[in-house]
C-alpha positions in Angstrom: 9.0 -18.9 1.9 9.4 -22.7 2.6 11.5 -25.0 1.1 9.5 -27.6 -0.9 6.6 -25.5 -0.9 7.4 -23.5 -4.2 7.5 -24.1 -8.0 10.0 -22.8 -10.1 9.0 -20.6 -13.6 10.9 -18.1 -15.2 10.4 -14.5 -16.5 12.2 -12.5 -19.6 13.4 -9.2 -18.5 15.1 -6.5 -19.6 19.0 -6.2 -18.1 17.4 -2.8 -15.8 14.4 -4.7 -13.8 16.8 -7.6 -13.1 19.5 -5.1 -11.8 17.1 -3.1 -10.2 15.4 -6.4 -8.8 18.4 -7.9 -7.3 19.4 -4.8 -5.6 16.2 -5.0 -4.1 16.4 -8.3 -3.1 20.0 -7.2 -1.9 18.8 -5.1 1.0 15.5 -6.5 1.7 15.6 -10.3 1.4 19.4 -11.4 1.7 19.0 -11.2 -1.8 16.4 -13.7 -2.3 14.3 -12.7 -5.3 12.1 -15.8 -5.0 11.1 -13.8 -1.5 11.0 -10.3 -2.9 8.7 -11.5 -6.0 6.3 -13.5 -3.0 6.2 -9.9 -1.6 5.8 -8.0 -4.8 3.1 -10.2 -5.7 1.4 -10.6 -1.8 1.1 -6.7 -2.1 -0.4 -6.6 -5.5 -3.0 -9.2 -4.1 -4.1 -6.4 -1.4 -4.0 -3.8 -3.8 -6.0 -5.1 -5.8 -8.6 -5.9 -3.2 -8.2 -2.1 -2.3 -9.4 -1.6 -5.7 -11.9 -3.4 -6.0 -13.6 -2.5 -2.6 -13.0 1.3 -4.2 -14.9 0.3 -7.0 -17.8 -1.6 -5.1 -18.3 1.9 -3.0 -18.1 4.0 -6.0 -14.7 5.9 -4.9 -13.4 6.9 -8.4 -9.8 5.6 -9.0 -6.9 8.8 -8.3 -5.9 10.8 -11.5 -2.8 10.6 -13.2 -2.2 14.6 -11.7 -3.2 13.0 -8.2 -0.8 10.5 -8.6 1.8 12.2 -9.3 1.6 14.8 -6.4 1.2 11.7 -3.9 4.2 10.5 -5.6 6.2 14.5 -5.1 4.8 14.4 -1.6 6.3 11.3 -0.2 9.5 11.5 -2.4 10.1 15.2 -1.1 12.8 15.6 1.6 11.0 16.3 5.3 10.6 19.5 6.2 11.9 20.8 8.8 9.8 22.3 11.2 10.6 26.0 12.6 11.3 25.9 16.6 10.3 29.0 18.8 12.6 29.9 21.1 11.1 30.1 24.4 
């Protein structure tokens, strides 16, 4: 973000989503929330073009049940792959 280029507004949020915000910010934006929020907000802006070209194609939008094993999937420790000995 540059300096001079932004305006200020405010949000209400619970004491969690702050925490959990700044902690964020913490490790990925020397805890600049102004930049996480940019980045929060610049992906939302993709997604929702995603969507939308999903929509325009007829590609239905994933289930709750697909969701959710995406979600297990990439949460789910690596596996670790069997070696044969030679």
């Amino acid at each position: 973000m540059r300096p001079g280029r932004t305006k200020t507004t405010s949000f209400s949020l619970d004491e969690a989503t702050l925490r959990n915000l700044k902690a964020l910010a913490a490790r990925r934006h020397k805890g600049n929330v102004s930049a996480l929020l940019a980045d929060v907000a610049a992906r939302e802006v993709k997604l929702a073009a995603a969507e939308a070209y999903f929509e325009k194609h007829g590609i239905p939008p994933l289930t709750g049940d697909a969701i959710r094993r995406v979600e297990a999937e990439w949460q789910a420790p690596p596996s670790r792959k069997k070696r044969r000995a030679a």
